[in-house]
N, C-alpha and C positions, 0 to 999 in steps of 0.2 A: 396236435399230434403229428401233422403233415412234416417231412423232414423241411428243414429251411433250405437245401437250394432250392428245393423243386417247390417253395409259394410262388413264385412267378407264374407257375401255372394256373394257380388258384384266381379266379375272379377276384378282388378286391372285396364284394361283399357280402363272402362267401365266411360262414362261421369256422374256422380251423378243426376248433374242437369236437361240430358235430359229427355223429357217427357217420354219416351220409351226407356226403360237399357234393353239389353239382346233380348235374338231370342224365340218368344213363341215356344212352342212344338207344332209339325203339328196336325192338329183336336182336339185343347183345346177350352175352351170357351174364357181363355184369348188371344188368336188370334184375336177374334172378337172385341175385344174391344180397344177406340181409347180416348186417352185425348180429354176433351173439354163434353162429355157423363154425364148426371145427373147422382145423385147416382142411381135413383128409375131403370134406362136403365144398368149402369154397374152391376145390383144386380140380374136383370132377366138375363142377359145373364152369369153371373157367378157365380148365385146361392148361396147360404148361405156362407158365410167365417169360416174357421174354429178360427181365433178367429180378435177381434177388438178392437179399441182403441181411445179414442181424448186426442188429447194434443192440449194444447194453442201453440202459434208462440210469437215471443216477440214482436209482435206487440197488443198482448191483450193487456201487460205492457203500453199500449201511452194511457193515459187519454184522450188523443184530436179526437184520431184515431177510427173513425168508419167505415173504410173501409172492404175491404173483407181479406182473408186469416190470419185471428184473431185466426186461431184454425185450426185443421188438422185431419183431419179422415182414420186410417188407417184398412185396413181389409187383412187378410193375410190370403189366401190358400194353404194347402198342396202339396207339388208338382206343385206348378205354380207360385205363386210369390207374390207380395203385389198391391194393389189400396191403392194411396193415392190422397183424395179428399181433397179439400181448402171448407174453412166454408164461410157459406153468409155470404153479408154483418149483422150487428147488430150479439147481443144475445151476452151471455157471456157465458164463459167456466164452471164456477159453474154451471149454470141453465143447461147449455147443458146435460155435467156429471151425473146430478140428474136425470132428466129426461128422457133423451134419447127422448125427443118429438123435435128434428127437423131433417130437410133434408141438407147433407149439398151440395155443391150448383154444385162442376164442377169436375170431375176426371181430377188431371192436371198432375200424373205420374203414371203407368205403368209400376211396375216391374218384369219381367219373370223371374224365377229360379227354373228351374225345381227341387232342391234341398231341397227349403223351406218347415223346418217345419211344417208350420200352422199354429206359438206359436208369439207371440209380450212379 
C-alpha cells in the first residue's frame, strides 16, 4: 500500500501490506491511533499533516466498479510517519482533486517512521 518513492523509508523487513509498518515512538499521537478510524478521528488525534495527497487506485480505471478504495488519501507527518486512508464508496478523483469537499471513509495503514520528512 506504502507509495513507492517513499519504500526507502520502510525497513526492508517490514511487510508493505500490513495495516501497521514499524514501532510508533513512545508519547506520539500516532501511538494512538488504529486502522479501521475515520479520517475526521485520525485527524483530531494527529493533528494537521504536514503535507497531503489523493491518488486514484486502478480501480477508478473499471468503468463497472463502484465499489470503495477508487482513490487513496495520504497525509504524511514529520517525524512520525504517513496515514493512508481508502476513499468511499462513489465520487470520482477529478471532483475529489478540485474540491477537496469530501471525507474519505477508513484509515487502513499506519505507517510509523520516526525519520519521515513530512513531504509526499
Amino acid at each position: 500500500m506504502y507509495e513507492p518513492t517513499r519504500r526507502a523509508l520502510v525497513a526492508a523487513d517490514e511487510d508493505e501490506e500490513r495495516p501497521v509498518v514499524g514501532q510508533p515512538a513512545a508519547g506520539t499521537a500516532f501511538a494512538q491511533l488504529r486502522p479501521g478510524m475515520t479520517y475526521a478521528e485520525a485527524v483530531r488525534i494527529a493533528g494537521k499533516p504536514n503535507a497531503e495527497t489523493v491518488r486514484n487506485t486502478g480501480k477508478a480505471w473499471v468503468p463497472t466498479y463502484k465499489g470503495t478504495d477508487r482513490w487513496r488519501h495520504y497525509l504524511a507527518y514529520k517525524g512520525q510517519g504517513v496515514l493512508v486512508f481508502a476513499g468511499a464508496e462513489g465520487g470520482e478523483i477529478a471532483e475529489i482533486s478540485r474540491t477537496r469537499a469530501y471525507t474519505p471513509d477508513v484509515l487502513i495503514q499506519v505507517v510509523h517512521n520516526p525519520k519521515d520528512t513530512g513531504k509526499l
